[in-house]
N, C-alpha and C positions, 0 to 999 in steps of 0.2 A: 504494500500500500504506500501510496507517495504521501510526504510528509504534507501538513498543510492546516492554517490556523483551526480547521475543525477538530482535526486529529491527533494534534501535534501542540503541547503548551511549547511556544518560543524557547530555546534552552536560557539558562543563567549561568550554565556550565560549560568548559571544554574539554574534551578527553584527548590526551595523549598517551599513546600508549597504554599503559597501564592505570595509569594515574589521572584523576581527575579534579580542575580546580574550577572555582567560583570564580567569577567574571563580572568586571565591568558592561555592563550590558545596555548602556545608554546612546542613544544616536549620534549624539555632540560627541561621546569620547571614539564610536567608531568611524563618523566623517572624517577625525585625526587622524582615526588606523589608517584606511583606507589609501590619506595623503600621504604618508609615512610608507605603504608597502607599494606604492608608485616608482619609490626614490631606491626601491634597493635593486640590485642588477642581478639577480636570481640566479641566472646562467652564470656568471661570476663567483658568485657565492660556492656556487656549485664545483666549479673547475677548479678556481682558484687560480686563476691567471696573473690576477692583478692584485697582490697583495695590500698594495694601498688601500683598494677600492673596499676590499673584504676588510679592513677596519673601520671604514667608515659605516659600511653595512652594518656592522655588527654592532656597533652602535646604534644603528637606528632600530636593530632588532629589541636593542633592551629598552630603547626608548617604547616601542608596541608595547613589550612584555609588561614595562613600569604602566602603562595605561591599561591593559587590558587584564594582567593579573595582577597589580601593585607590590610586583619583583622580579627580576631574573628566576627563568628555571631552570633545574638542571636536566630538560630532558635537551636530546638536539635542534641545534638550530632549525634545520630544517623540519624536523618531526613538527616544532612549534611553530613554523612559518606556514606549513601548510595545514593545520588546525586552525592558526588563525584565518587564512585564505580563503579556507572551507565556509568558514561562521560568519563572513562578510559577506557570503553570497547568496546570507540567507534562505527561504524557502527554495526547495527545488523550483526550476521553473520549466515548465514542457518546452521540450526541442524536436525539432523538427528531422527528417534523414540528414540533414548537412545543416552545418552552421553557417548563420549569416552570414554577411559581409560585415566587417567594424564600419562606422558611419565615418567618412572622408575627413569630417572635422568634430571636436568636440562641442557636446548638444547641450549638456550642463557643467556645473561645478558645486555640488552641496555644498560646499563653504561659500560660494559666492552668487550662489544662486539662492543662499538658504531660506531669505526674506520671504521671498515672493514664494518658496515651497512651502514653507510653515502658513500664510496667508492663504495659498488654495487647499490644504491640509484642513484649514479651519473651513472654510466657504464650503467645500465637498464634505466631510465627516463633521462636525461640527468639535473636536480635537484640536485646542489651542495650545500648541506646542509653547508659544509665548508664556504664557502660564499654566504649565501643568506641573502639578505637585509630585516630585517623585521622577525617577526615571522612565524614558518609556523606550521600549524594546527596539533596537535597532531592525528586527526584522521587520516588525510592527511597523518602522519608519517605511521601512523598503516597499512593501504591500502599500501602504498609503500614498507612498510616489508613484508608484511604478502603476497604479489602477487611477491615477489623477486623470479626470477629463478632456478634452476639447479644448473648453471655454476658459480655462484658466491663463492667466500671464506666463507664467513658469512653461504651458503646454505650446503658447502661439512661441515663444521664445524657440522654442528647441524646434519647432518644426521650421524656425525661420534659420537658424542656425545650420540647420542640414538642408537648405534650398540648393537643390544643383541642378537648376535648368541654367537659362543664360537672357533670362531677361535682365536689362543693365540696372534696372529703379527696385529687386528683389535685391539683385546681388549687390548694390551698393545700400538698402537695408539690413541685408545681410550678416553684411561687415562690420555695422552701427552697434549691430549688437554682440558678435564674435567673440568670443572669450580668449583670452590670454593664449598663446602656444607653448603645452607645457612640456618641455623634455626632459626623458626618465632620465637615467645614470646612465643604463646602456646604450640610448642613444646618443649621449656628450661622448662616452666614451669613444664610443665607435665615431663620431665626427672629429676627436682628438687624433686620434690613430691615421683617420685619413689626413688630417692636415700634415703631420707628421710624415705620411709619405708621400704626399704632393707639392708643400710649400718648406718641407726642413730636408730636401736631398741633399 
């Protein structure tokens, strides 16, 4: 049976391995996760290529850890990167034989988007994140965005964001509202290495 708010209370917990710990389980502390597991360069992590890089990672690992279980743990890195990765992707969601395409440009940014989602959050569910007492469930967030309407600002925004015809008065709206270009670690990295062998022979 696939997991799902009828079936499923939202976890407060993570299990790794063996061991399972209690969790920050609020929206505001996983929007940080979220920004935090953008910035680390996985495939690095992984190989260990770049020594430098993997301390800087590993840092930012404890910085998750310090937010999401309030300490370092000692199971593995990895074993904890991908529990965390798992728990941010909240409810399963149905997939189709093949996976989409990723959308050409970025549609939102929950931290910079957060106003106008918290505002259609309230207008659609009647759920004011503004003032709500208590923490409220990052997946709980996730269902709430991700089932947001049409008519919302947050909705017209992201559909204007990902406009890719070639009318000139869409595409220069477009742009008006475009969010920031944001590059992971792997990709600096990888434009380091190229400059390095195109502009340092």
């Amino acid at each position: 049976m696939i997991k799902n708010l009828a079936n499923t209370k939202p976890p407060e917990y993570i299990k790794i391995g063996q061991n399972t710990y209690p969790i920050n389980y609020d929206y505001l502390c996983w929007i940080e996760v979220i920004d935090l597991l953008d910035d680390i360069d996985f495939d690095n992590l992984t190989t260990g290529e770049d020594l430098e890089a993997i301390k800087e990672d590993l840092k930012t690992v404890q910085k998750i850890e310090g937010l999401v279980f309030g300490a370092s743990l000692p199971d593995p890195v990895m074993d904890v990167m991908q529990a965390v990765t798992g728990f941010a992707g909240g409810y399963p969601q149905p997939r189709g034989d093949s996976d989409p395409e990723p959308p050409k440009r970025r549609l939102f940014d929950f931290e910079l988007d957060l106003n106008s989602i918290i505002i259609a959050i309230r207008d659609q569910s009647g759920i004011d994140l503004a003032d709500y007492d208590g923490l409220f469930h990052w997946w709980r967030f996730l269902l709430e965005f991700n089932n947001l309407t049409g008519e919302h600002h947050i909705s017209k925004l992201m559909e204007l964001r990902g406009y890719d015809g070639k009318d000139k008065e869409m595409i220069k709206a477009r742009e008006s509202v475009a969010l920031p270009i944001k590059i992971t670690k792997k990709q600096k990295r990888f434009e380091d290495e190229a400059d390095k062998i195109f502009y340092n022979c």
